[in-house]
Residue, then its C-alpha position, 0 to 999 in steps of 0.5 A: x500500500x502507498x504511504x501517504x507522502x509528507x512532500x507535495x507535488x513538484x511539477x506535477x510528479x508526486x514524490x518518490x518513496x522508499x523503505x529503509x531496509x537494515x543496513x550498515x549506515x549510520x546516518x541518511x546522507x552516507x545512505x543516499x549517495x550509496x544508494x543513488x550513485x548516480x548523484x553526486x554527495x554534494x546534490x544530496x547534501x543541498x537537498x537534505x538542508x533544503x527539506x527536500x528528503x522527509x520521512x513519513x512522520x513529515x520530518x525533513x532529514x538532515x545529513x546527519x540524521x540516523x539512518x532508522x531502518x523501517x522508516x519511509x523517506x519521500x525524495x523529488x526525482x530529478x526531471x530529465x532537462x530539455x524535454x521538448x513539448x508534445x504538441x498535442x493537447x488532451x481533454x477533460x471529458x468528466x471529474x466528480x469525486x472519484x473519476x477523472x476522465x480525459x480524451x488522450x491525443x496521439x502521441x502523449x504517453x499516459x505515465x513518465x517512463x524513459x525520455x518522458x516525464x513531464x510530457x504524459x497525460x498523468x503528469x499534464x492532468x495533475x498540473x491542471x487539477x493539483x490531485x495528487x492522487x491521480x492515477x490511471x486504471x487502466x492502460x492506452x498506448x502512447x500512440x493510441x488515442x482517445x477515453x481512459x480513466x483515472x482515480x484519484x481517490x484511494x479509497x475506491x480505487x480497488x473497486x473500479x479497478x476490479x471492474x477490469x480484472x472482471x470484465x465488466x468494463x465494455x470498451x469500444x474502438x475504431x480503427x483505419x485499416x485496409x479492407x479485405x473483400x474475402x475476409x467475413x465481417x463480423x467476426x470473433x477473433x481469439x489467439x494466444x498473444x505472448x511477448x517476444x522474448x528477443x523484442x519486449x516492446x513487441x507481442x506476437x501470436x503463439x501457439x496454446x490456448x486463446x488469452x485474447x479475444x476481439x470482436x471486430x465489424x466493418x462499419x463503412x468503406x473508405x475506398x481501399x481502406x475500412x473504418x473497423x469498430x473493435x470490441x476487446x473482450x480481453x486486455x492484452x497489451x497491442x491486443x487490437x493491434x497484433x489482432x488486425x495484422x495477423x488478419x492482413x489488415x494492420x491498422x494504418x500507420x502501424x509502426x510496430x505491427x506486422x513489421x517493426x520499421x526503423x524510425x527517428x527520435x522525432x514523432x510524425x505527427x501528420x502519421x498517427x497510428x489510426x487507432x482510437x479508444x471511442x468509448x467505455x461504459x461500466x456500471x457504477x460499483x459505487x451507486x449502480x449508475x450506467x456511466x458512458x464516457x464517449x472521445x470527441x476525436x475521430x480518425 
């Protein structure tokens, strides 16, 4: 279970947190430098005197505080410098006392990981409502588009969480994919969906028993391309994605699947991946209520 942090919101990231487990140092700053060795002592020194390393209790620590293994401590990381703008902008659909729902553009990570930090949708949309309990429920890839959900309320987070795990929550896509005129629409498709141990980044379809199921139906003709609706009944990760490919209609812009191409630092913004999450219903677990949540986007 997460502590409560004693530092609040700097940049919109909520401090990290950690454990003290038994150890041999005497006091907090000799720790610190062993434990983050990528940081120079004098750094560390500066944020202690600053207050900037708390323990649970609220406490700011001091160079020379003993190290008390069982405490917690709370510490800012340090944000990546010259992280570039994603020009894209996202949107808060709805936000009661529990939920927050945003409309994600492509592009926009939806937590920090690797060269993204300040630019995710989780670090924007706490900079823009100061909750700093906010935290998704459920996940749609960088380039993905479109409705998902965050808590920002501990206290009945595990119940709309539980709603994934038991399949009751009914999430609709639509996606922009060539046509296949000997291909039966609609259709229920099922496959085993593993990582590629050599490729982590990347699923494909192993042989075993169905782990994934999409329903998928053509909804109008573009010329050589089709509008798909996308009903995953599953959550694997690129289910949709490795799904349309293995059936001979990648989804357009695909970078990924069926075959992964090299690509630049920058993203091609005039080139995303036509993929949007449309809608998502659920009944209520807290009150019973039918509760609809539809992306204003189209592809």
């Amino acid at each position: 279970m997460r502590p409560t942090p004693t530092l609040p919101m700097r940049a919109g990231l909520s401090p990290s947190y950690l454990w003290l487990q038994p150890g041999p140092w005497r006091d907090m700053l000799s720790f610190l430098v062993e434990r983050f060795t990528a940081v120079p002592e004098a750094i560390w020194r500066e944020r202690l005197l600053r207050g900037e390393v708390r323990n649970q209790h609220g406490e700011a620590l001091r160079p020379e505080s003993p190290y008390r293994s069982g405490d917690c401590i709370f510490y800012y990381r340090e944000l990546p410098e010259g992280e570039a703008r994603i020009p894209v902008e996202e949107k808060i659909l709805h936000l009661d006392d529990h939920l927050l729902v945003a409309d994600k553009p492509h592009f926009l990570p939806v937590i920090p990981t690797g060269r993204f930090v300040q630019e995710t949708l989780l670090v924007r949309l706490k900079k823009a409502t100061g909750l700093q309990d906010l935290v998704p429920i459920h996940r749609l890839d960088r380039e993905t588009a479109g409705v998902i959900v965050f808590s920002h309320q501990p206290a009945s987070r595990g119940k709309y969480q539980s709603m994934f795990q038991q399949r009751s929550m009914f999430k609709v896509y639509e996606a922009i994919a060539p046509l296949r005129p000997d291909l039966a629409l609609p259709r229920v498709h099922r496959s085993r969906v593993e990582e590629i141990p050599e490729q982590f980044f990347k699923m494909y379809e192993a042989e075993g028993a169905p782990n994934s199921e999409t329903h998928i139906s053509l909804l109008e003709q573009r010329g050589s391309l089709g509008l798909y609706q996308l009903e995953p009944v599953t959550g694997r990760r690129h289910q949709l994605r490795v799904h349309m490919a293995s059936l001979g209609i990648p989804i357009l812009n695909d970078l990924f699947y069926p075959h992964a191409v090299p690509v630049g630092v920058a993203d091609d913004l005039d080139k995303p991946l036509k993929l949007l999450a449309r809608s998502l219903f659920f009944i209520d677990p807290l009150d019973g209520s039918e509760r609809h949540f539809v992306s204003q986007r189209s592809l």
